[in-house]
C-alpha positions as CSV (number, residue, x, y, z in Angstrom):
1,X,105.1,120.1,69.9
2,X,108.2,121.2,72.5
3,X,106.1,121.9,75.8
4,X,106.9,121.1,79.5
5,X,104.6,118.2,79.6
6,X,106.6,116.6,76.5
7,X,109.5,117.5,78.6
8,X,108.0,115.6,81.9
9,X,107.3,112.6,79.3
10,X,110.8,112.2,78.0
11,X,112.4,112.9,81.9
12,X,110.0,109.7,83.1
13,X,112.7,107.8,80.5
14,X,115.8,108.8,83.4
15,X,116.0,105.6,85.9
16,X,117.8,107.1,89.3
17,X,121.1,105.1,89.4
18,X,120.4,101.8,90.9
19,X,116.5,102.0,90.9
20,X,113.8,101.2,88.5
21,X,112.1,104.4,89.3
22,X,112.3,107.2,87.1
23,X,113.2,110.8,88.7
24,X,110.6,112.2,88.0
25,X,107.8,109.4,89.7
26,X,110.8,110.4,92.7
27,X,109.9,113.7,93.1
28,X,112.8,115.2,92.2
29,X,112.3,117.5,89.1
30,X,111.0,120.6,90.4
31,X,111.1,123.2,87.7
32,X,110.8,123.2,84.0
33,X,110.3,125.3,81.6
34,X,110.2,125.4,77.7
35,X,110.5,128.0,75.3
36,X,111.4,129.1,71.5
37,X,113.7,125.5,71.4
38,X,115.4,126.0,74.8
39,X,114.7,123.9,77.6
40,X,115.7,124.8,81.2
41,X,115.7,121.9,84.4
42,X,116.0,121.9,88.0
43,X,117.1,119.0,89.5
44,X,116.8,118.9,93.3
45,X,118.6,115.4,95.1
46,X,118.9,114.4,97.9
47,X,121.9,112.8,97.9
48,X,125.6,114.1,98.4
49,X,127.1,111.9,96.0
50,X,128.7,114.0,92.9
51,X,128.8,110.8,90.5
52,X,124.9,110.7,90.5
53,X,124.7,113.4,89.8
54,X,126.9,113.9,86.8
55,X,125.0,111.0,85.4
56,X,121.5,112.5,85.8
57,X,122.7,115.8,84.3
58,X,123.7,113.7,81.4
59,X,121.3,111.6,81.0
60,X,118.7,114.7,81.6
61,X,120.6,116.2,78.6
62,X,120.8,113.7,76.1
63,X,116.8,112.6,76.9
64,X,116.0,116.7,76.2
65,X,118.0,116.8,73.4
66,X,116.3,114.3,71.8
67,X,113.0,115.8,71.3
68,X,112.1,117.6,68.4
69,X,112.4,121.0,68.2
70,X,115.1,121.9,70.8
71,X,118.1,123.5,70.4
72,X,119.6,124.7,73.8
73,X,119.3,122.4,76.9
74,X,120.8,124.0,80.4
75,X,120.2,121.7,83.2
76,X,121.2,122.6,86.4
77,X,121.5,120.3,89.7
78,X,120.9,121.5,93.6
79,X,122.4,118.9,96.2
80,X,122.5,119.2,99.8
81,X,125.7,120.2,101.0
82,X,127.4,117.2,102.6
83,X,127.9,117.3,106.2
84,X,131.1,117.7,108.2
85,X,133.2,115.0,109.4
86,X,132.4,111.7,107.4
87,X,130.5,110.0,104.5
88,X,127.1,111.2,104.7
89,X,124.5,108.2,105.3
90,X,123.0,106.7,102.0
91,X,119.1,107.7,101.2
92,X,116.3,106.9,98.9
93,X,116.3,109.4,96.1
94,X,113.2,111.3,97.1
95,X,114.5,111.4,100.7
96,X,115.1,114.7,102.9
97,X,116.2,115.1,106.7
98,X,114.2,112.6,108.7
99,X,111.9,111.8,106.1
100,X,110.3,108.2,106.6
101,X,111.4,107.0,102.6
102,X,114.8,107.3,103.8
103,X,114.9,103.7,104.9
104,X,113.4,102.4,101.7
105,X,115.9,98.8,100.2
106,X,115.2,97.0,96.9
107,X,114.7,93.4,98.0
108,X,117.8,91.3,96.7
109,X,116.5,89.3,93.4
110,X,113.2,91.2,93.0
111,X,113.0,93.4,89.7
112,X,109.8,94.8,90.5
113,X,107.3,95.4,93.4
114,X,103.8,96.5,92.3
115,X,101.0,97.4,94.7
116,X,97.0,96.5,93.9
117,X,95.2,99.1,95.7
118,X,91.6,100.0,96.0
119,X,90.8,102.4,99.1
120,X,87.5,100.3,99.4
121,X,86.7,96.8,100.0
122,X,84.5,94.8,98.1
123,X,85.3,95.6,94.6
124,X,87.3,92.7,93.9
125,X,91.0,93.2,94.7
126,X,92.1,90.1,96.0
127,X,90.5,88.7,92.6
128,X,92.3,91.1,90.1
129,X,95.4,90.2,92.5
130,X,95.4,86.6,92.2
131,X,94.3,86.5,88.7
132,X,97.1,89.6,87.2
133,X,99.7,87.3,89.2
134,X,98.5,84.2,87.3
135,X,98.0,86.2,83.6
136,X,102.0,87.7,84.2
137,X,103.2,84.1,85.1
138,X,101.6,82.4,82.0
139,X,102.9,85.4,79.6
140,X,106.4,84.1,81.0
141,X,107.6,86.3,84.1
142,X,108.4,85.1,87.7
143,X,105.7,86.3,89.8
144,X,105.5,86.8,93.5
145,X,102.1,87.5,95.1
146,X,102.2,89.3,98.6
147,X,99.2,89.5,100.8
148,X,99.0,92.6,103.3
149,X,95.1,92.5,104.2
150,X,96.6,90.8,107.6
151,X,93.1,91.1,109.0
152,X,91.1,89.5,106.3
153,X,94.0,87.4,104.3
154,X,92.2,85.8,101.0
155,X,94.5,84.5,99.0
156,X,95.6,81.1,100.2
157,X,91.7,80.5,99.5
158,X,92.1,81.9,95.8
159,X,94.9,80.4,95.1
160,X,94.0,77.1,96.7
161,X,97.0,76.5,98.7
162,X,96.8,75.4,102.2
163,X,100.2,74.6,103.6
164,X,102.2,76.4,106.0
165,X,105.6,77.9,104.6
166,X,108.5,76.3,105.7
167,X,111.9,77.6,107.1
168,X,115.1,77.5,104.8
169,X,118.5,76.9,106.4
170,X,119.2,80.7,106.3
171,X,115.8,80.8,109.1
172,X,113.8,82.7,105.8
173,X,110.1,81.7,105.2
174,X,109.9,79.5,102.0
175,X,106.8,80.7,100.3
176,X,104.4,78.3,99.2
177,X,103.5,77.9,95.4
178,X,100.5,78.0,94.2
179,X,99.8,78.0,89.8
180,X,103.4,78.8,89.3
181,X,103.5,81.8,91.9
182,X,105.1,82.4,95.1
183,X,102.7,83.0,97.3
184,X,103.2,84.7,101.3
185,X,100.0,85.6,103.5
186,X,98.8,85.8,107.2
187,X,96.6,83.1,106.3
188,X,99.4,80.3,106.0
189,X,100.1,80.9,109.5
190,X,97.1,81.1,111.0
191,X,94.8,78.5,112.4
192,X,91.3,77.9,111.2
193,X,89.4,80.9,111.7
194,X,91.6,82.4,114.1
195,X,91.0,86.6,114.1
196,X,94.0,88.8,113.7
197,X,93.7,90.7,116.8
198,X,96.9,93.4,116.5
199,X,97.7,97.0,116.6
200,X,99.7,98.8,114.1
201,X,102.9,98.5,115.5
202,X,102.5,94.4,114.8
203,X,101.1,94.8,111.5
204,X,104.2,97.4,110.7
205,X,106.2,94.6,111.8
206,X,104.8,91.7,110.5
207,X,104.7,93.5,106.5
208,X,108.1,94.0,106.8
209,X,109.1,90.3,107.6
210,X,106.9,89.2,104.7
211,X,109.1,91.3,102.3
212,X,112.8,90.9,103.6
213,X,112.2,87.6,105.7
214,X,111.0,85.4,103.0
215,X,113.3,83.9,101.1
216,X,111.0,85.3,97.5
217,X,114.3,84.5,95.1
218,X,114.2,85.7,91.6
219,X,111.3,87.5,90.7
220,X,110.2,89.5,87.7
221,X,107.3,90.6,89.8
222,X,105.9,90.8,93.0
223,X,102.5,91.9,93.4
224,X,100.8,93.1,96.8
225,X,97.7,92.8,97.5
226,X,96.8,95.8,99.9
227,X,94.0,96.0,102.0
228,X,91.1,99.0,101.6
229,X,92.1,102.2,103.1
230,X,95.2,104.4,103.4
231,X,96.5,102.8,106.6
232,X,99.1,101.5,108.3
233,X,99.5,98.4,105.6
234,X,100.3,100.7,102.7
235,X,102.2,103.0,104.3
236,X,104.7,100.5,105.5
237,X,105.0,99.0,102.3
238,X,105.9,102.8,100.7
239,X,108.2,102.9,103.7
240,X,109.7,99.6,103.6
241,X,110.3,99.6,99.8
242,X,110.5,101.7,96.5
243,X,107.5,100.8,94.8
244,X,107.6,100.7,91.1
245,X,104.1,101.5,90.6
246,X,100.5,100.7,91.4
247,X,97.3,99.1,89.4
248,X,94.1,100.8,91.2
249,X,90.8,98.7,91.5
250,X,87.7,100.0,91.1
251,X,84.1,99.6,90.7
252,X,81.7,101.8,88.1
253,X,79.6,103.6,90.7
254,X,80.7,106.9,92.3
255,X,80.6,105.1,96.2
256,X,83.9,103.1,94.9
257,X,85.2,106.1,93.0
258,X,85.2,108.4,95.0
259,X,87.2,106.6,98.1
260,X,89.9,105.6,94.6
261,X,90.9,109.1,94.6
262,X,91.8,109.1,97.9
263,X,93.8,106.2,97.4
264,X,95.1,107.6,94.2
265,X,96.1,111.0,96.1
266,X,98.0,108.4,98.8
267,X,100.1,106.9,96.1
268,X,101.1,110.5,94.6
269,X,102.4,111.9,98.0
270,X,104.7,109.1,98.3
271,X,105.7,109.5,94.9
272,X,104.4,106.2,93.9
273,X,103.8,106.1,90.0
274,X,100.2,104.8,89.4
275,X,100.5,102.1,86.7
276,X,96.6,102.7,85.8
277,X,92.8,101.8,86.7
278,X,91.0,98.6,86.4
279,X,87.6,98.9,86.2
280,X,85.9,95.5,87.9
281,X,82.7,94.6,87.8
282,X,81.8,96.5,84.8
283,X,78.4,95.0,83.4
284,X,76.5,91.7,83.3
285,X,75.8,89.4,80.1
286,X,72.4,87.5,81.0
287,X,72.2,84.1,79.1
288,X,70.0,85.7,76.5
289,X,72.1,88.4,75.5
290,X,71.0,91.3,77.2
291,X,73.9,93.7,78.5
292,X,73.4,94.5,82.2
293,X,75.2,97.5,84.3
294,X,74.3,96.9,87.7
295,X,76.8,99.2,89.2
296,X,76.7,101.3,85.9
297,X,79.6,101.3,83.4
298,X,82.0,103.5,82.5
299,X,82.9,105.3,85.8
300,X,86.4,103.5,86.0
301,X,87.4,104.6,82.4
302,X,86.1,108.5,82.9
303,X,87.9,108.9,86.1
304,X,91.4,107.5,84.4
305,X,90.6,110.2,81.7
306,X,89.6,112.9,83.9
307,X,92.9,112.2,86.2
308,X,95.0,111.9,83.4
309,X,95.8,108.1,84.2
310,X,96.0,104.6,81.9
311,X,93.1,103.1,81.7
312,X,94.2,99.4,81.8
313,X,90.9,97.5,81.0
314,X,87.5,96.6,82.1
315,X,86.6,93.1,83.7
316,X,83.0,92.3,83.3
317,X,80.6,90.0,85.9
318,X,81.4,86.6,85.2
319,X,80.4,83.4,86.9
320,X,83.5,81.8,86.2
321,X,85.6,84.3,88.1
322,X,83.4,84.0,91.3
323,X,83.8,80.3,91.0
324,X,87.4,80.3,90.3
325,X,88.1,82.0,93.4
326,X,86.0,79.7,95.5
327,X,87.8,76.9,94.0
328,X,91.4,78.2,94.3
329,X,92.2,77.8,90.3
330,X,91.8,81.2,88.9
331,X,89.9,81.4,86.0
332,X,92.8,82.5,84.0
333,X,94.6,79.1,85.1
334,X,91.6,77.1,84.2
335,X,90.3,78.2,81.2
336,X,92.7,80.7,79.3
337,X,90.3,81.4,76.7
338,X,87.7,82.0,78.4
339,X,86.6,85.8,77.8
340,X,87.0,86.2,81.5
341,X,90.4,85.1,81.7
342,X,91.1,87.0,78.5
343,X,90.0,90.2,80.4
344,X,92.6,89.5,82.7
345,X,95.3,89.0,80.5
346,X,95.0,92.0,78.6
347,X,95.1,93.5,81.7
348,X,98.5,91.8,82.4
349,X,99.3,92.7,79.2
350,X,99.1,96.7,79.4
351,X,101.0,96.5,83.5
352,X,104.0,94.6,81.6
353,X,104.1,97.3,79.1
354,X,104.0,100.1,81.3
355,X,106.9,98.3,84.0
356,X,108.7,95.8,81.3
C-alpha cells in the first residue's frame, strides 16, 4: 500500500554521491507526502553543486516510480545559493553553516565504519565488539576493530594481543592483528596499568589519530568499540567520520534500557542510522536444564519493537564467552559451533545484511 513510510523505505535505497549513506539516514528529506498514486518530495542539500543534485532528483524518481501504485512523481530540490566570488567549500551532505559534520572524510580503503554503542557499561560491549569483528572476518570480510574506551581500553586483553603497533615508512601506526583482525587501542601503547589521565581535548585528539593515522588498509569493516555514555568519544567519531550505522548493546532489565534510549536518541541527531539491538545477557541455562533470566528476558527485543528498530539477536549467559575473553580467543574463534559462538554469528549475519 502507497504511503509515506513505503515512500521513506524506498528513499533509504538513494546512496548520496560518493557515500554509503543513504539521504535519508542524512537528514535530508524533509517533506513527503502521498496521495491517490501521486507522490510529492522535498529535497533540502546542502551542497552547491548542480550535478548532485540532478542525480538525486533522478535517482529520487526512478526509486518512487517503482513502487506500486504510483502514477505521478514531482520531486523538487532546495540548494543553498552558492556564495559570491569562488567555489564554495565541499561539505558532508547533512552539513549547514558551521555545523560540526561539516568536516566529516571517509577514510581511504575503508568501505564501512560501524559503531557498537551501549550508553551503559557493563553489559558486555567490548564482548559483542570483539566477537561481531571475529564472526564478520570468518564469514569472509576484512575487518578492522577500533577501540575508543581510551580510559578503560579492553580489547588487546580480548583479543589476546600484546604488542605495541609499529610505525610504517609513511610515520602511520601499523595495527596489530589479532584472529585475522586489525586491531588499534590505547592499550597497545600504554604501560602496565598505567591510568589514562586526560581531558577531552586529548581524547578528541587521540580518536582522530586512531582513524586517519593508522595505516588500517583495505577494510570491508571497521568496527568501534565506544565507551558508555554520550560523550566526548562518540561525538568525535560522528564528527570525524560518516558513520554507516550503529549495533546498540543492551541488557534485559529496564536500568540498561533506559540509558539505550539515550544513546539511541544520540545516534538519531547526528543522523547516524541504527543498524539494530543486541540483547546480551539474555538468560542462563543451568547444567540441568532449567532456563534462568537473571536480568529478565525480553527487554532488548520489546524496546527494538516499540522503537521501530531491527532486532538483531539475543546472546545468552555462557561460560565460554566469559572465558574466551579472559583468554584473548573469542569464543567464536575457538569453537564455531558452539551455541555461543553461533549467537554471535547470526548476529554478524543480520549487520552484513543490513550494511552489505
Amino acid at each position: 500500500m502507497l504511503s509515506q513510510q513505503s515512500v521513506l523505505d524506498a528513499l533509504k535505497g538513494v546512496k548520496y554521491p560518493g557515500y554509503s549513506r543513504d539521504i535519508v539516514s542524512f537528514g535530508l528529506v524533509k517533506e513527503v507526502s502521498a496521495s491517490n498514486g501521486a507522490v510529492s518530495l522535498l529535497l533540502n542539500l546542502t551542497t552547491h553543486n548542480p550535478e548532485i543534485s540532478r542525480q538525486l532528483k533522478e535517482q529520487c524518481g526512478a526509486a518512487i516510480k517503482a513502487l506500486p501504485g504510483v502514477s505521478l512523481v514531482h520531486v523538487e530540490v532546495k540548494m543553498p545559493a552558492p556564495p559570491a566570488g569562488g567555489a564554495p567549500p565541499a561539505t558532508a551532505p547533512g552539513a549547514a553553516g558551521a555545523s560540526p559534520w561539516a568536516n566529516q572524510s571517509r577514510v581511504p580503503g575503508i568501505r564501512r565504519i560501524i559503531a557498537v554503542a551501549s550508553g551503559k557499561g557493563g553489559v558486555g560491549k567490548s564482548t559483542c565488539s570483539v566477537n561481531l569483528a571475529c564472526a564478520l572476518s570468518a564469514l569472509g570480510a576484512r575487518v578492522g576493530l577500533l577501540d575508543c574506551d581510551i580510559y578503560g581500553p579492553s580489547i588487546p586483553l580480548m583479543m589476546g594481543v600484546r604488542e605495541r603497533p609499529t610505525v610504517s615508512e609513511e610515520e602511520k601506526l601499523v595495527p596489530p592483528v589479532g584472529h585475522g583482525v586489525k586491531l588499534m587501542s590505547m592499550g597497545f601503547l600504554l604501560d602496565g596499568d598505567s591510568p589514562v589521565i586526560w581531558r577531552g581535548p586529548m581524547i578528541v585528539k587521540t580518536i582522530q589519530q586512531f582513524i586517519f593515522a593508522v595505516e588500517w588498509g583495505d577494510l570491508d569493516y571497521l568496527l568501534v568499540d565506544l565507551p558508555p555514555g554520550t560523550g566526548d568519544a562518540q561525538l568525535t567519531l560522528c564528527q570525524t567520520v560518516p558513520l554507516d550505522g550503529g549495533v546498540i548493546i543492551t541488557t534485559p532489565q529496564e536500568a540498561s534500557l533506559g540509558v539505550v534510549r539515550k544513546g539511541i536518541a544520540m545516534f538519531e541527531k547526528v543522523n547516524v542510522p541504527i543498524l539494530g539491538i543486541v540483547e546480551n545477557m539474555s538468560f542462563f541455562v543451568t547444567p540441568g536444564g532449567e532456563r534462568v533470566e537473571i536480568f529478565g528476558n525480553g527487554g532488548g527485543r520489546q524496546e527494538a519493537v516499540r522503537l521501530g528498530l531491527p532486532f538483531l539477536g539475543e546472546v545468552p549467559l555462557y561460560t565460554e564467552i566469559r572465558v574466551g575473553g579472559d583468554r584473548g580467543v573469542p569464543v567464536t574463534v575457538s569453537d564455531p559451533k558452539l551455541p555461543p559462538a553461533k549467537a554471535f554469528l547470526q548476529i554478524a549475519e543480520a549487520v552484513r545484511s543490513r550494511v552489505p
